[in-house]
C-alpha positions as CSV (number, residue, x, y, z in Angstrom):
1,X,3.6,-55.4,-36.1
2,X,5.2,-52.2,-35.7
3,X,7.7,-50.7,-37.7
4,X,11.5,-49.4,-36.2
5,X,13.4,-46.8,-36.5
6,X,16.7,-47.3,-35.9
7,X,19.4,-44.2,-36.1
8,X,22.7,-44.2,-36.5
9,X,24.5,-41.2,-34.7
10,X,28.2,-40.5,-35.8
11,X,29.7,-37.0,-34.2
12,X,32.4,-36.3,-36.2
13,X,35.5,-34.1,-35.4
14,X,35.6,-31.8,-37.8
15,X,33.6,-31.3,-41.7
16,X,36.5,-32.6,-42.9
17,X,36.4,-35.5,-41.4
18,X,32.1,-35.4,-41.6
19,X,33.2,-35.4,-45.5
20,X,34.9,-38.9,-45.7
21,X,32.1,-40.9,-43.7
22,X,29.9,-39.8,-45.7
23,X,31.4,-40.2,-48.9
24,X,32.2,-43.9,-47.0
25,X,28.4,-43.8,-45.7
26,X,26.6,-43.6,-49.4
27,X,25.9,-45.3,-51.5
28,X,27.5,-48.4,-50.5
29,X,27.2,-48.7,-46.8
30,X,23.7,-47.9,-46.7
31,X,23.3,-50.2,-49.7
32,X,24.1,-52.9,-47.6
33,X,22.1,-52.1,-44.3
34,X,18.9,-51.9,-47.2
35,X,20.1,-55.5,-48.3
36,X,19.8,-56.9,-44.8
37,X,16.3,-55.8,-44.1
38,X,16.3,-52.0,-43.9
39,X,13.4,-50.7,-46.4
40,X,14.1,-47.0,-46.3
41,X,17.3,-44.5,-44.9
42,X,17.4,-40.8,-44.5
43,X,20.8,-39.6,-44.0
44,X,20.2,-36.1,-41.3
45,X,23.0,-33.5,-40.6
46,X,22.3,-31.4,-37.9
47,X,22.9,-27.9,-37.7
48,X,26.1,-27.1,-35.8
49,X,26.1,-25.0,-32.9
50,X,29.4,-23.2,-33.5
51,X,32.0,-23.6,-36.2
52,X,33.8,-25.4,-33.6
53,X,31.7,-27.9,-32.9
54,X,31.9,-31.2,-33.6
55,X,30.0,-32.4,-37.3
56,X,27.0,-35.0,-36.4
57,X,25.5,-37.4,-39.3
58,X,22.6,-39.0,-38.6
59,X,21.9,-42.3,-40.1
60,X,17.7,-43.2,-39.9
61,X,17.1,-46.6,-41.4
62,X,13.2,-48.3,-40.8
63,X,12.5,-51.8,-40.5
64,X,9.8,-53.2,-41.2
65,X,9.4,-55.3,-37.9
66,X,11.3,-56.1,-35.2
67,X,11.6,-59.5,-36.3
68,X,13.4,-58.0,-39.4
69,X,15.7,-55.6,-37.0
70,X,16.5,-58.7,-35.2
71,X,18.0,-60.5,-38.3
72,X,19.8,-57.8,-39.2
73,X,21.3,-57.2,-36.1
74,X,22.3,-60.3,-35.9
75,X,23.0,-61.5,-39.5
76,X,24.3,-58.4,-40.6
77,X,25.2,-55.7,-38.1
78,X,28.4,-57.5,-36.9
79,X,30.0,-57.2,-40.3
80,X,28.9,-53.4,-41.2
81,X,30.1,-52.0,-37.8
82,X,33.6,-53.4,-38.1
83,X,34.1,-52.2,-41.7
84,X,33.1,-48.7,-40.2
85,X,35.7,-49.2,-37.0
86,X,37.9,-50.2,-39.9
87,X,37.4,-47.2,-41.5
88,X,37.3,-44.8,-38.8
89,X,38.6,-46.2,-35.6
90,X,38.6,-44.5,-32.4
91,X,41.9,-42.3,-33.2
92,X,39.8,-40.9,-36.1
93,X,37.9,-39.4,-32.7
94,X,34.4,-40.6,-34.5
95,X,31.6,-41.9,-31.9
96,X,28.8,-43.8,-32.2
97,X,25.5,-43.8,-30.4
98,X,22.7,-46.1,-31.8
99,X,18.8,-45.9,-30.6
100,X,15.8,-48.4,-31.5
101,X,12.4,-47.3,-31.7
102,X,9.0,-47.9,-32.9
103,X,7.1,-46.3,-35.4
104,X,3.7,-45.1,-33.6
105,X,2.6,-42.2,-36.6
106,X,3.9,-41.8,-40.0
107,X,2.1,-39.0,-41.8
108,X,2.7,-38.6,-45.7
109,X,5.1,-35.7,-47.3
């Protein structure tokens, strides 16, 4: 069975802002994605294009299965994406995209 990626995208208004979810993001929030089935996370920040625009973090978390994405998702997801809405609701102008997919290659370091 294959494993997933699934990435978390949050575009941020401003470093400042970028600042505080991450500081919210590590080490606790990821702890507990990790404790509902996630077996390794990479936290990404893309380059900005301009100092004015907007401050991404990208969240990559792999599963082992689908099955295990599954149980998270349901077991688990519901709980960790409303302490995030608690933390930065939409008037903190942070958005959310998600994506699932498999794992075809993985090549060492």
């Amino acid at each position: 069975m294959p494993a997933l990626l699934y990435t978390v995208r949050a575009t941020c208004p401003s470093l400042h802002i970028r600042g505080r979810f991450l500081s919210w993001l590590t080490p606790n929030h990821v702890a507990e994605v990790m404790k509902g089935g996630a077996t390794a996370v990479r936290i990404v920040l893309p380059d900005r294009e301009s100092d004015t625009a907007p401050a991404i973090v990208e969240t990559q978390y792999v599963f082992p299965s689908r099955k295990a994405f599954d149980t998270y998702v349901r077991d688990h997801a519901p709980a960790l994406r409303a302490d995030g809405l608690k933390h930065f609701p939409p008037e903190s102008g942070v958005t959310y995209t998600r994506q699932v997919a498999e794992i075809a290659t993985e090549l060492g370091e």
